[in-house]
N, C-alpha and C positions, 0 to 999 in steps of 0.2 A: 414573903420577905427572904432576900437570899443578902448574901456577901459574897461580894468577889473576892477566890481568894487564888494569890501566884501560884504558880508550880513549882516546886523547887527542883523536881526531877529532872536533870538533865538527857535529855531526847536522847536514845541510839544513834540517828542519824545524823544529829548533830556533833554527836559526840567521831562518829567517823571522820566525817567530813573534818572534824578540828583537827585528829589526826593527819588523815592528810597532808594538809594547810603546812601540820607542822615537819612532817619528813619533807617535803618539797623544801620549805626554808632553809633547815638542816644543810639536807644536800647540796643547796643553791650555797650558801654559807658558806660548805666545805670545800667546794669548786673555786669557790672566791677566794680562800684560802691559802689552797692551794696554787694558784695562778697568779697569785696580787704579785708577787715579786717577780716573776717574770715581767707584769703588765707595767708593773715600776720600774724597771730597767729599762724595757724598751721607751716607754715614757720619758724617761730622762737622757737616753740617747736620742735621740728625737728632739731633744729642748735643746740638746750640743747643737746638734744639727742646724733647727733654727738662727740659733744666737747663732755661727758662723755664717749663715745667710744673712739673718736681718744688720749685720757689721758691712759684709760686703755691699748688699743694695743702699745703705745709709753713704758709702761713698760712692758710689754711681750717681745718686741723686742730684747732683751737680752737673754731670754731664748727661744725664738721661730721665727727668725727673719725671716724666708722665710716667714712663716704663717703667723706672727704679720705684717709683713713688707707689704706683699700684700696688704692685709686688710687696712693698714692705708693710703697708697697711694689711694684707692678705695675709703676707705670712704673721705677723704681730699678732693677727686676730686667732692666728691657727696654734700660737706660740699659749695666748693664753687659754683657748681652750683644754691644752694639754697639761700645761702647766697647774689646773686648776684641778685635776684628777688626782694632783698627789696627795698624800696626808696634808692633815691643816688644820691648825684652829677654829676655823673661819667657817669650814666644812660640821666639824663638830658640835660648833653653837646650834648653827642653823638647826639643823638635823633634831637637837635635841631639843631645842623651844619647839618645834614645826611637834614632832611627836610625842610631847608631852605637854600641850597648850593646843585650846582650841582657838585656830586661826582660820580663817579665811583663805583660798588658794588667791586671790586676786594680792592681800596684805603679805602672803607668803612670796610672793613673787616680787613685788616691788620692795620688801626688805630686802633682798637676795640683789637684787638689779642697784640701789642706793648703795649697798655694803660693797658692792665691788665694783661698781665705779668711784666709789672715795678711796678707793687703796691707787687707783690710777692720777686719781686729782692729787691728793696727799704727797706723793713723790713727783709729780711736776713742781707744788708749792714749794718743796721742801728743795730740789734742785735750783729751781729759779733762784731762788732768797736767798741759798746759801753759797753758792758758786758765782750763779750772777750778777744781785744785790749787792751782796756782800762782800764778793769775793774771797772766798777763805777757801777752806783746800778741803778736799777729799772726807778729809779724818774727820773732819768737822758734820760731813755728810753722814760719816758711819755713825760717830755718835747721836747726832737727831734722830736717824732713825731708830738706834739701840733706846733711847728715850720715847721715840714712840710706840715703839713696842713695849715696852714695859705701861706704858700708859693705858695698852689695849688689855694687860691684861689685869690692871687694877679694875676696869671697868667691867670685865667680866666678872671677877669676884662681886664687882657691888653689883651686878647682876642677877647673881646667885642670892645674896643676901637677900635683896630686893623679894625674888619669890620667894624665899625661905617665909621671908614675912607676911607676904600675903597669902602663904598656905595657914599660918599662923591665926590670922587673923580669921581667916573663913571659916577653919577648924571652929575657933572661938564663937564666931555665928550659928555658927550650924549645932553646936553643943549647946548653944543659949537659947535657942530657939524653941516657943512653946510647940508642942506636939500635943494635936486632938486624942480625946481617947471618951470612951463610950461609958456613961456613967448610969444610964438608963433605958431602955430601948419600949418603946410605945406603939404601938397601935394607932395609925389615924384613922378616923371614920371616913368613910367616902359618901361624895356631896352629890346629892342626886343631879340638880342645878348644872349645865356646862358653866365651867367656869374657864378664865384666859389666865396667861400670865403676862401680867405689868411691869415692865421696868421701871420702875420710877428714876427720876432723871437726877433727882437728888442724891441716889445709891451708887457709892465709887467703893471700890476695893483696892487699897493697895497691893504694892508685892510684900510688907510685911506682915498683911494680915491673910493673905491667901495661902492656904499652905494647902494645895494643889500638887507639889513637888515638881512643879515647871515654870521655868523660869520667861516672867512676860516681856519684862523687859532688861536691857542691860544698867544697871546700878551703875551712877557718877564716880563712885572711887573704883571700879571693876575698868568704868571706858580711862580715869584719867592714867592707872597701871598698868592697862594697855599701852598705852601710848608712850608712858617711859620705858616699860622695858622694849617695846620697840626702836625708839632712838638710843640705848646701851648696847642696843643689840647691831644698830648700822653701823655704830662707833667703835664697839670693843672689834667687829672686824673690818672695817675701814680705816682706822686710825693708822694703823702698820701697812706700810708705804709699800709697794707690790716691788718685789727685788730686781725682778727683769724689768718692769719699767725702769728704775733706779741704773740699771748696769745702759740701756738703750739711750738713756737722756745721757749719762756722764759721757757715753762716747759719742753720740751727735754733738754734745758741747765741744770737745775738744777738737773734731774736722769739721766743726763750725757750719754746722747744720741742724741746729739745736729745733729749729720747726717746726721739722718733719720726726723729730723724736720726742716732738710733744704729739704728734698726729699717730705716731707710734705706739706712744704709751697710752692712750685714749681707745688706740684697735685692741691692745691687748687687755683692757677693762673690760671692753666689752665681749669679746672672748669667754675672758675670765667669766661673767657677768651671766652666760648663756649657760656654761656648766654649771655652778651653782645654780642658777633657776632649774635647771634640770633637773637636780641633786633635791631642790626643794620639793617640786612638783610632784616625784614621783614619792617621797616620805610622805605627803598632804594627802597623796590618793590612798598608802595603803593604811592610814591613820582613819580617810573614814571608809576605806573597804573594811575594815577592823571591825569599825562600830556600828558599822550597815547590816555587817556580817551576825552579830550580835545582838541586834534589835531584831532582826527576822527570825532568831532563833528564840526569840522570846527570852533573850537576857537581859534582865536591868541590872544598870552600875549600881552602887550604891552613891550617895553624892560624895562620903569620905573617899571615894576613887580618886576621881578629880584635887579634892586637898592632897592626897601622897605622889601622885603625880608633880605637883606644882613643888613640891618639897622633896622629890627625887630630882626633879630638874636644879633647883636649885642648890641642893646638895653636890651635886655635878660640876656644875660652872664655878662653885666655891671651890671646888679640890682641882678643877681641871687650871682654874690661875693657878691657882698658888703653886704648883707642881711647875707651871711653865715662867711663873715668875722668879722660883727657886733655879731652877738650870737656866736660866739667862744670869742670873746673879753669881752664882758658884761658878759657872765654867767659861770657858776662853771662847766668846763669840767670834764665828769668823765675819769678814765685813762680808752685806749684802749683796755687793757688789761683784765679789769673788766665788760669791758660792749661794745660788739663792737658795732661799729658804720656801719650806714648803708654806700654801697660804690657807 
C-alpha cells in the first residue's frame, strides 16, 4: 500500500524557465513604457487626420458617392481601429474579467464584438431621437451622453459588487465543505475467485458528494452568474456612445447626409470591434499559456486561487467606477464631440 504524495519542491528548471518568462515581461513592459506616449501621439494625430478626411469625403458623397462612399467606410473603419488603442475603460474591463475569470476564447470574443458594436448603435440612437425625433440642440446630445456615461459606470461598480459576492459565497462553500480524512486504514484480503466490477445502474454520485477536487459539471447559479456578469460586462462598455461616431453623425446631419454617417459610425464599430477582440484574444492566450504553463510543471492552484481572483477582480471594477464616476462629477467635462474621449 502506498499514498500518493505531491511534491512540494519546486523544479530548478522550472524555476528557470519562470525566470525567464519573467525578465522577458519586464522588459517587454519597460519597452511599452517607454514608447506608449510616443505611440499615443502619433495615434492621435492620425485620428486629426482621419476626422479631417472622414469630413471632407462626407461632403463629396453627394457628388461622388461610390468613390466618396467607399472611402469613408475604409477610412471610418481605419478611424476606429486606431482609435481603439488609446486608454479606456472599455479596454480595462475586458482585460481584467478575461484574466481573472475563466472564459472561453469563443465567449471572450463575442463579449468584445457585442460591447463595441453597441457603443456605435447607442450613438446612432442617441443622435436620431435627439436631433432628429426630437429635434433639440446639440447640448441636449452632450448631456445624454454625459448620462450615459455615468450609467456605464454605475454598472460597472455593480459589476464589481457582483463578483465580490460570488467570491464570497464560493469562499463560503468551499469552507463548508466536508473534507475526507483517514480514520482507520485496513488490510483487504485478496479473493482467489476473478472477480469484475459492476456498476449498478441504481449508483449516481453527485457533485456534492464527490470530492475528487474536479469539477464535473457546471453548477446552475455558476452558469446563471455567468451570464449576468456577461451582459454588465457588454453594457457598462457599450452603454457610452463612441465620441467619433457621435462628432461623424452631428456633422453628416447638418450637410444632410445623415446615411452615410450612419454607414460610418457602423465601420468605425466595427474597427473598433476588431481591436478589442484582438486585445481580448491575445489576454485569453496568455491566461491559459499561464496555466498550461503550470500544470506541466506539476503545479496545483489551490481552489481559494480562483475565489481571490474573483474578489481582486471585483475589487478592481468597484474602485475603477467610482474613481471615474468621481472625475466625471467633480470636473468640467468637455463635450464628446469637441474632444473625444478615450473608449
Amino acid at each position: 500500500m502506498s499514498l500518493n504524495q505531491s511534491h512540494t519542491a519546486f523544479p530548478t528548471k522550472s524555476a528557470i524557465i519562470y525566470a525567464i518568462v519573467i525578465i522577458m515581461i519586464l522588459l517587454g513592459g519597460w519597452q511599452i513604457y517607454q514608447h506608449w506616449g510616443m505611440w499615443l501621439k502619433q495615434s492621435i494625430f492620425w485620428q486629426k487626420q482621419l476626422n479631417q478626411g472622414l469630413s471632407a469625403l462626407l461632403q463629396e458623397t453627394t457628388e461622388a458617392p461610390l468613390y466618396a462612399g467607399s472611402m469613408l467606410v475604409g477610412g471610418s473603419f481605419l478611424y476606429g481601429l486606431l482609435h481603439a488603442l488609446g486608454p479606456g475603460h472599455g479596454k480595462l474591463i475586458i482585460t481584467t474579467y478575461i484574466a481573472t475569470q475563466a472564459t472561453h476564447l469563443k465567449q471572450s470574443v463575442i463579449i468584445s464584438l457585442l460591447a463595441s458594436l453597441l457603443q456605435g448603435i447607442v450613438a446612432i440612437v442617441l443622435v436620431s431621437t435627439i436631433l432628429i425625433l426630437f429635434q433639440l440642440s446639440t447640448k441636449h446630445l452632450n448631456q445624454a451622453s454625459q448620462y450615459a456615461e455615468q450609467f456605464s459606470y454605475i454598472l460597472v461598480m455593480m459589476l464589481g459588487a457582483g463578483l465580490c459576492l460570488a467570491a464570497i459565497r464560493q469562499w463560503w462553500r468551499l469552507k463548508n465543505k466536508p473534507h475526507p480524512s483517514f480514520q482507520t486504514i485496513k488490510y483487504i484480503q485478496s479473493l482467489n475467485e476473478n472477480v469484475s466490477c459492476i456498476v449498478s445502474p441504481t449508483h449516481l454520485q453527485t457533485q456534492d458528494q464527490c470530492h475528487c477536487g474536479h469539477k464535473h459539471v457546471i453548477q446552475q447559479s455558476e452558469l446563471q452568474q455567468s451570464i449576468k456578469s456577461n451582459i454588465l460586462i457588454i453594457l457598462s462598455m457599450g452603454i457610452r456612445p463612441c465620441s467619433g461616431a457621435l462628432l461623424v453623425l452631428l456633422f453628416s446631419y447638418v450637410i444632410d447626409v445623415y446615411p452615410w454617417g450612419i454607414i460610418a459610425a457602423l465601420a468605425m464599430a466595427a474597427g473598433t470591434a476588431m481591436t478589442i477582440c484582438g486585445i481580448a484574444i491575445f489576454v485569453h492566450f496568455m491566461r491559459y499559456s499561464a496555466f498550461k504553463f503550470s500544470q506541466s510543471n506539476g503545479i496545483r492552484l489551490h481552489p481559494y486561487w480562483h475565489v481571490g481572483l474573483k474578489l481582486f477582480a471585483g475589487m478592481i471594477f468597484i474602485l475603477m467606477g467610482l474613481l471615474m464616476y468621481q472625475s466625471l462629477m467633480m470636473s468640467d467635462i468637455a463635450s464628446p464631440l469637441l474632444s473625444p474621449r478615450p473608449r
